[in-house]
GUFI-650509 format. One record per residue (C-alpha): residue number from 1; chain; x, y, z. Coordinates in steps of 0.001 Angstrom, whole numbers. Each point is the difference from the previous one (the first is absolute). Last residue first. Example, Ala and Ser with C-alpha at 12.3 -4.5 7.8 and 13.67 -1.06 7.14 Angstrom:
<2, 'A', <13670, -1060, 7140>>
<1, 'A', <-1370, -3440, 660>>
//
This chain:
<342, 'A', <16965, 20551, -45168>>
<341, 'A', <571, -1572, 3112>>
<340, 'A', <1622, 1967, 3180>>
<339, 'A', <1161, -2169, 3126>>
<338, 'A', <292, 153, 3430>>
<337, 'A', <1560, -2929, 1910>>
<336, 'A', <-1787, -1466, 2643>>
<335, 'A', <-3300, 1672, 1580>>
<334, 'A', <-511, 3930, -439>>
<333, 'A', <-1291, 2616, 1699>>
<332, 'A', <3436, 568, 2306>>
<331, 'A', <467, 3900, -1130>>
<330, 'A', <3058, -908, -1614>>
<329, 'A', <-1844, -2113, -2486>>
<328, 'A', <-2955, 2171, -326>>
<327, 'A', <1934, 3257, -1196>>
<326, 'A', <1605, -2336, -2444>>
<325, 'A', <-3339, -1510, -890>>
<324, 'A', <-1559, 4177, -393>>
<323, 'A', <3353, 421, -2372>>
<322, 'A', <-623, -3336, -1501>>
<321, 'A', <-4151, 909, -1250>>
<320, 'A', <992, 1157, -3240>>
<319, 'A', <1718, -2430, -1515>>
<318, 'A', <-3043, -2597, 514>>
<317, 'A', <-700, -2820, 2224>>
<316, 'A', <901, -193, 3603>>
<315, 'A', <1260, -2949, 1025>>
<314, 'A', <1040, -1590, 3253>>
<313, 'A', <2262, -2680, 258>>
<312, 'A', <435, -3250, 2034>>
<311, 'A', <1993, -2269, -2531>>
<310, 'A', <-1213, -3064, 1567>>
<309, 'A', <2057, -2938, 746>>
<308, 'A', <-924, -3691, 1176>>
<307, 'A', <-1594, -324, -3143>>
<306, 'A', <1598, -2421, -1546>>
<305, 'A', <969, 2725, -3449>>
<304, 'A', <984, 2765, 2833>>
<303, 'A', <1793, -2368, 1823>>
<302, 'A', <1861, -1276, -3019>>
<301, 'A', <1236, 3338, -1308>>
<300, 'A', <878, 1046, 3639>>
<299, 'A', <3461, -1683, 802>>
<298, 'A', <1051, -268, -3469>>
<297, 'A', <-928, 3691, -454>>
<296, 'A', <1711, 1184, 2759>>
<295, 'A', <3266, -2165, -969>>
<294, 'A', <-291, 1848, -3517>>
<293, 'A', <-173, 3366, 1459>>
<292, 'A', <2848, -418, 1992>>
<291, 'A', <2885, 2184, -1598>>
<290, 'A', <-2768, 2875, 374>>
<289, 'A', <1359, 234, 3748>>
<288, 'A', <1983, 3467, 8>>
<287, 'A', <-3728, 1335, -1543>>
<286, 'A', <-1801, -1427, 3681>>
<285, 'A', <1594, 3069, 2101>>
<284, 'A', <1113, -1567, 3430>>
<283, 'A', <128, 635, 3449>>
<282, 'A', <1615, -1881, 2672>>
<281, 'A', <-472, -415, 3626>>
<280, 'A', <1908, -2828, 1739>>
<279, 'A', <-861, -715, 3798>>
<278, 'A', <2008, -606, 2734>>
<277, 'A', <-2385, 886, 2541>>
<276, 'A', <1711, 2826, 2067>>
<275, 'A', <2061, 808, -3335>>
<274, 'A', <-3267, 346, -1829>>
<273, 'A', <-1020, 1281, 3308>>
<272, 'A', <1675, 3233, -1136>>
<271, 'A', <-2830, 1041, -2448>>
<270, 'A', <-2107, 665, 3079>>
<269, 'A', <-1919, 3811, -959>>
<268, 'A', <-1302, -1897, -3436>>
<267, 'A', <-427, 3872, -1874>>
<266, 'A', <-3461, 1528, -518>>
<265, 'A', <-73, 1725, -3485>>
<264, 'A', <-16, 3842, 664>>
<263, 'A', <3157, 537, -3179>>
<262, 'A', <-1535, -2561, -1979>>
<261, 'A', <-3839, 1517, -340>>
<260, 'A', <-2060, -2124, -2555>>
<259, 'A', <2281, -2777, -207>>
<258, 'A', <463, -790, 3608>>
<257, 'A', <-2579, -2384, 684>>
<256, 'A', <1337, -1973, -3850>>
<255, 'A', <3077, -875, 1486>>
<254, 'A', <1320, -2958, -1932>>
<253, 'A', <2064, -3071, -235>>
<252, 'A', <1326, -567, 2982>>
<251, 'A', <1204, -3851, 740>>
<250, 'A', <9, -312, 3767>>
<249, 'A', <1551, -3101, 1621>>
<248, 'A', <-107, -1297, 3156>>
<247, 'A', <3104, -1155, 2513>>
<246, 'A', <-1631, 975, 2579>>
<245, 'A', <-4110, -804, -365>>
<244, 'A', <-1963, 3359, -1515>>
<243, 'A', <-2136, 1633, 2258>>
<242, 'A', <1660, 3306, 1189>>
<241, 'A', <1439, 276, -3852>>
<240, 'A', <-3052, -254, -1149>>
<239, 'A', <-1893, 2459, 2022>>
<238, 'A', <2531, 2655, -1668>>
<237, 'A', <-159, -1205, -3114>>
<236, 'A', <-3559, 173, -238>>
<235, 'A', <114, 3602, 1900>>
<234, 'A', <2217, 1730, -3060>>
<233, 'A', <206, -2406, -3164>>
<232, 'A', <-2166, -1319, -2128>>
<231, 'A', <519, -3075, -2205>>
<230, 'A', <2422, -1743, 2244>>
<229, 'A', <-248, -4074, -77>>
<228, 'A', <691, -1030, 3622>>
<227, 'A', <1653, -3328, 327>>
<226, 'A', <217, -2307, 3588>>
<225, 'A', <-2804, 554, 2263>>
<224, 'A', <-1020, 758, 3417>>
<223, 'A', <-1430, -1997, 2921>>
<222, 'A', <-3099, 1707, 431>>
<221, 'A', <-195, 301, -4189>>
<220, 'A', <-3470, 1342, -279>>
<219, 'A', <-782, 1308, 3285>>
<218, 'A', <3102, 2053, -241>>
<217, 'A', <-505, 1357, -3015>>
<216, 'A', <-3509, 838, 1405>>
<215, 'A', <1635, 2038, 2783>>
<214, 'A', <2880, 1403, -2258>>
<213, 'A', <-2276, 1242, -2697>>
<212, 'A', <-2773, 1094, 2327>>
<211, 'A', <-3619, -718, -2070>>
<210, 'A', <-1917, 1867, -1941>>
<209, 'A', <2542, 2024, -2949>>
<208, 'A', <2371, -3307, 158>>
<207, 'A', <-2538, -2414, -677>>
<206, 'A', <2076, -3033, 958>>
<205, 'A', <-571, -3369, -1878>>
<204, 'A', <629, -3449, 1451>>
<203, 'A', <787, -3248, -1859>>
<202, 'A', <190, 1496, -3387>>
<201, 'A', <-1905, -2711, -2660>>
<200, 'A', <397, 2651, -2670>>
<199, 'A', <-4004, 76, -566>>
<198, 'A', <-1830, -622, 3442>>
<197, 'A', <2905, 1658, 2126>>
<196, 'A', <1223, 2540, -2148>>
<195, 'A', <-3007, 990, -1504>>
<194, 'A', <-2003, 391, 3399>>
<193, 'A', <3009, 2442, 1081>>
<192, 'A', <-809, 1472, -3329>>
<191, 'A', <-3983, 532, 1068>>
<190, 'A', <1118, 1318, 2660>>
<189, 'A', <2523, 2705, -454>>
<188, 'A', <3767, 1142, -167>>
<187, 'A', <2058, -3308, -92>>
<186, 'A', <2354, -1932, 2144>>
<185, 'A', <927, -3538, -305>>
<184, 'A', <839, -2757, 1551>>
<183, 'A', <1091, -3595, -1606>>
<182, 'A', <566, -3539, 2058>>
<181, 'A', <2138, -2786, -2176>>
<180, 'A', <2049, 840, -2074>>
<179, 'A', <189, -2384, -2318>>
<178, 'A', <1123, 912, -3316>>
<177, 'A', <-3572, -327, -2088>>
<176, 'A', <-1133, 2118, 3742>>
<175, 'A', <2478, 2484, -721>>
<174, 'A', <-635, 834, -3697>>
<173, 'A', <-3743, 115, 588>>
<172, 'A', <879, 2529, 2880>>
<171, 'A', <2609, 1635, -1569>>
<170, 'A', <-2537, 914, -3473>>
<169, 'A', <-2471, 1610, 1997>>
<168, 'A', <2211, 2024, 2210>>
<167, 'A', <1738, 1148, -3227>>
<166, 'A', <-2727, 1041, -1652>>
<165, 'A', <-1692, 1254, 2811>>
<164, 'A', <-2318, -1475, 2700>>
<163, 'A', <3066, -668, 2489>>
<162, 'A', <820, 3401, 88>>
<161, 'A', <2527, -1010, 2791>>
<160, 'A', <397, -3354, 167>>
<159, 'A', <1290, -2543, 3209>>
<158, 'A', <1769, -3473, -967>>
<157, 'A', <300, -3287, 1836>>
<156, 'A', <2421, -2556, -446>>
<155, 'A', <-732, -3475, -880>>
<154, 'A', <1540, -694, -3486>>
<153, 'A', <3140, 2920, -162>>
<152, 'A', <-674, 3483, -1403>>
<151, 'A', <3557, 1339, -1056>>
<150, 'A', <-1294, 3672, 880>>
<149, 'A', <2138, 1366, -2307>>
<148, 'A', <406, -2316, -3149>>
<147, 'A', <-2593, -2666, 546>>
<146, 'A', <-3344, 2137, 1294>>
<145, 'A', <1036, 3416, -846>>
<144, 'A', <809, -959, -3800>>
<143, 'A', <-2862, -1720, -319>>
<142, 'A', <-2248, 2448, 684>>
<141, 'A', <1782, 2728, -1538>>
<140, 'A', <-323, -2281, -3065>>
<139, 'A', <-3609, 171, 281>>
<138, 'A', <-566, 3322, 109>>
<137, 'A', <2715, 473, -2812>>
<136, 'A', <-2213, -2187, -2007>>
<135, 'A', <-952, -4184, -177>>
<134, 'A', <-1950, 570, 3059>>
<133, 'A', <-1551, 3452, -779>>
<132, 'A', <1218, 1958, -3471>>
<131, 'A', <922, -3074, -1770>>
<130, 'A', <-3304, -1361, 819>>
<129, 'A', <-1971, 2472, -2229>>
<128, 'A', <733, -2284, -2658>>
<127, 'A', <-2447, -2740, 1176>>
<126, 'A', <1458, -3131, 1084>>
<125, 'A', <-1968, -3421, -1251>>
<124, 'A', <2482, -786, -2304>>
<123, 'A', <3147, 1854, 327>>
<122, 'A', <1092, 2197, -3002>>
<121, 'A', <3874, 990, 700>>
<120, 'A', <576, 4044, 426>>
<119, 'A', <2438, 1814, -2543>>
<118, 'A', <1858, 2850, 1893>>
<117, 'A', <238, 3147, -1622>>
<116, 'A', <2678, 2535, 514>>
<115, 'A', <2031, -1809, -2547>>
<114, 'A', <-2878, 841, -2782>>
<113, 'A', <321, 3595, 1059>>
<112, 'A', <-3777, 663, 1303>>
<111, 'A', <-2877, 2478, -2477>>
<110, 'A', <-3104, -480, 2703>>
<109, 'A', <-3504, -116, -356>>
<108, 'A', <-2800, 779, 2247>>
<107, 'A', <2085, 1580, 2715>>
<106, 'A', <1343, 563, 3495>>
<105, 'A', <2543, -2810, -582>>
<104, 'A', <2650, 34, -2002>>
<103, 'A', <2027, -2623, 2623>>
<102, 'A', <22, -2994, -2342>>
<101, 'A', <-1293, -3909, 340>>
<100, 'A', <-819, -1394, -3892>>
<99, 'A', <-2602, -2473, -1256>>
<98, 'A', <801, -583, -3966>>
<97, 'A', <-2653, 537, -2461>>
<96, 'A', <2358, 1700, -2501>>
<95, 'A', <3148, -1945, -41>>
<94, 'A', <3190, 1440, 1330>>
<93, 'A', <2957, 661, -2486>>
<92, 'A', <328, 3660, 953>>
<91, 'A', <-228, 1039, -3458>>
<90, 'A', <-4065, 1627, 594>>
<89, 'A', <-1625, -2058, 2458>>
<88, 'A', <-3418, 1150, -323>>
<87, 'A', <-2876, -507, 1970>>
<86, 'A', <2456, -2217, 2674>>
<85, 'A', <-2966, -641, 2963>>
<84, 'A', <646, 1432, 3859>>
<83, 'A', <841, -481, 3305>>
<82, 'A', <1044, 3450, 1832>>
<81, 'A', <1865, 686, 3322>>
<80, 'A', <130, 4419, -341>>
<79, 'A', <2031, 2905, -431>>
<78, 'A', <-2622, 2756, -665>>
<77, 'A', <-644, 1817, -3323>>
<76, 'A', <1020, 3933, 584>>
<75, 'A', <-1784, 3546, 1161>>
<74, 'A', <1853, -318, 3196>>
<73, 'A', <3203, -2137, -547>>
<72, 'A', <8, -3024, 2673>>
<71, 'A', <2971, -405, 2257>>
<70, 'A', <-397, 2793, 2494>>
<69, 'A', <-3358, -118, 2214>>
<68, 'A', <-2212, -2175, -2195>>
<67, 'A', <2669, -2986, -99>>
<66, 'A', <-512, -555, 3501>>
<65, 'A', <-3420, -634, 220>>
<64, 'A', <427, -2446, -3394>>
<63, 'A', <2387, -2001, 2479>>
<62, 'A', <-3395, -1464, 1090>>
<61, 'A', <-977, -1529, -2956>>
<60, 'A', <-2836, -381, -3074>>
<59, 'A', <930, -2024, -2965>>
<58, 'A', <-1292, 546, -3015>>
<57, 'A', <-1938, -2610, -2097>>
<56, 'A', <-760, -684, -3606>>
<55, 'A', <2762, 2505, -1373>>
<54, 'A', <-257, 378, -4338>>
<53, 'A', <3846, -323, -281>>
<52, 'A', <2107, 1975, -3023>>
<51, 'A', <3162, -1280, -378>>
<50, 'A', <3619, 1163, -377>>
<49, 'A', <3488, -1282, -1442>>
<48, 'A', <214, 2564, -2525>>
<47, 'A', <-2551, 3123, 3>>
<46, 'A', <-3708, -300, 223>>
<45, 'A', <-2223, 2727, -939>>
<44, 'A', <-1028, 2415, 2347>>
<43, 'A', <-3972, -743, 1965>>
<42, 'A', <-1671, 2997, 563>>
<41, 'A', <-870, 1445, 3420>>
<40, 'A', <-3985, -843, 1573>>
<39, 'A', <555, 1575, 3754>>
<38, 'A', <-1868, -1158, 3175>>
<37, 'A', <793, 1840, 2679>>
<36, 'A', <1574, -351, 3812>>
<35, 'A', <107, 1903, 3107>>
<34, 'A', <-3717, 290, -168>>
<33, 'A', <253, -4097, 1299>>
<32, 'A', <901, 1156, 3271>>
<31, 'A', <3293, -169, 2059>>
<30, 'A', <695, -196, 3575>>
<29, 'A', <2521, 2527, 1283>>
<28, 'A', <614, 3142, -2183>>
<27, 'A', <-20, -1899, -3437>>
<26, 'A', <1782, 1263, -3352>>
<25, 'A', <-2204, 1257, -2915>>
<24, 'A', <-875, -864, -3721>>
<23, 'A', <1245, -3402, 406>>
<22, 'A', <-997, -1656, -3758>>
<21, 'A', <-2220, -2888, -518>>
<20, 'A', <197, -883, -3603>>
<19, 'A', <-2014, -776, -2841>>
<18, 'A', <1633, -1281, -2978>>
<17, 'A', <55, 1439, -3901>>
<16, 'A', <169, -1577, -3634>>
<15, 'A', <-1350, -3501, 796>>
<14, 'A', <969, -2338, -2926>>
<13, 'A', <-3676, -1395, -2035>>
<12, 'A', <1574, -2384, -1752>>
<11, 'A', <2583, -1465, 2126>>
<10, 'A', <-3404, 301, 2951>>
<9, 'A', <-1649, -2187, -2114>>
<8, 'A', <2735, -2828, -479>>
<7, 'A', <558, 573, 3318>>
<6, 'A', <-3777, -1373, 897>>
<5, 'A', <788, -3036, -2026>>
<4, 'A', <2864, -1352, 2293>>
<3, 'A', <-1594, 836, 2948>>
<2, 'A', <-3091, -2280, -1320>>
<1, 'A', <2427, -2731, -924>>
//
């Protein structure tokens, strides 16, 4: 196998140092790419029970906005989705070769406690980079949203916020394989309002930054609809709550408009007409669901290999360039899922 022969090279030839992308300084507001830089650190030897990962793709996220104001260390490697290749298993009793899922992201290479690591099944016809989009955390937020908090039933209609994300992306293929039946969403240009509609099959698509929110909302779903699926907070939720049917539900699973600037985020100013309507708002953080995994991926594996799914993803090639694809990402210039390969 041509994998198989490659890591007999790289055995022999056992990379002594990794690049990294440190922070080097926290954001005020929006962050740039100059908040970041490249480092080259070398590589410690393995102790018990760890490997050493050569990463093929990083995962790029939303959360990551978060992270930069407390969480991450200045000066540090980042926390970080990753899917890489075992270089060297050391006495962990994995196989060199092996596809792994870990969080040292951030970085060229990574040194990951063998228990940390989760081994990822070969699918034919399913590239790797997968387990970061429909078969990832993007996905399973998808999924989760859709059957364990929204409890999307054949026939009901759903309205998305952020629609061309990763998320977005992946709800409305998910939704329309489970039957819903009519699918809005919002978005912040054109040419992705274009995406949604000609691409994701979305029956309507609101450009949120041309056209009234609430008026074209409105237009959209005249007689309402029955699940919102949350990915930004503020005015969306707001407008949704005004047109959502009673008895609707809202499954929140982000707030990427208030990121940036939390404590001036816009607040929903009619949270009480989830009494008025009935309605059931819950929010959810997708790493209490990692006990479904396997359902996930015997609900998408086959799609993707028929054809009726499509990891939508966006890659940017090269270490390097994530901090400017980060910066991207939350800046709404990317399609699907974004994703580093290196």
């Amino acid at each position: 196998m041509v994998w198989f022969s490659q890591f007999i090279r790289i055995e022999n030839a056992m990379p002594t140092h990794a690049q990294e992308i440190h922070l080097i300084q926290r954001p005020a507001g929006a962050p740039s790419a100059a908040l970041f830089a490249l480092k080259e650190t070398p590589l410690p030897k393995l102790q018990s029970g760890q490997i050493l990962v050569e990463n093929l793709y990083l995962s790029v996220d939303p959360y990551m906005r978060e992270c930069m104001d407390e969480e991450w260390e200045l000066g540090a490697p980042l926390e970080g989705r990753s899917v890489g290749r075992v270089i060297d298993a050391g006495d962990s009793g994995l196989d060199v070769g092996q596809l792994v899922f870990h969080r040292e992201g951030w970085r060229s290479h990574a040194i990951v406690p063998a228990a940390e690591a989760r081994i990822l099944k070969e699918y034919s016809g399913v590239s790797a980079s997968a387990f970061l989009s429909l078969l990832g955390g993007t996905g399973l937020t998808a999924y989760v949203a859709l059957t364990r908090i929204a409890k999307l039933q054949a026939g009901e209609d759903l309205f998305v916020s952020a629609a061309a994300g990763g998320v977005g992306s992946a709800v409305a293929q998910f939704a329309r394989l489970m039957g819903a039946r009519r699918l809005i969403g919002s978005t912040s240009s054109a040419d992705k309002a274009r995406y949604l509609t000609e691409t994701l099959a979305y029956d309507a698509a609101i450009n949120y930054r041309e056209q009234d929110l609430a008026q074209a909302l409105a237009g959209a779903a005249p007689d309402g609809f029955d699940i919102y699926i949350d990915n930004v907070g503020g005015k969306h939720l707001e407008v949704a709550i005004r047109s959502i049917r009673e008895h609707g539900r809202i499954a929140w699973v982000g707030a990427v408009g208030q990121y940036n600037n939390p404590e001036q985020a816009e607040l929903p100013r009619n949270l009480y007409d989830i009494v008025g309507k009935s309605l059931r708002l819950e929010g959810f953080l997708v790493r209490n669901y990692r006990q479904l995994q396997d359902e996930l991926e015997s609900f998408a594996v086959p799609q993707l290999q028929s054809g009726r799914l499509q990891a939508q993803e966006t890659l940017a090639h090269g270490l390097e360039n994530m901090p400017q694809a980060f910066v991207d990402m939350l800046t709404g210039r990317s399609q699907g899922k974004m994703i580093i390969k290196l």
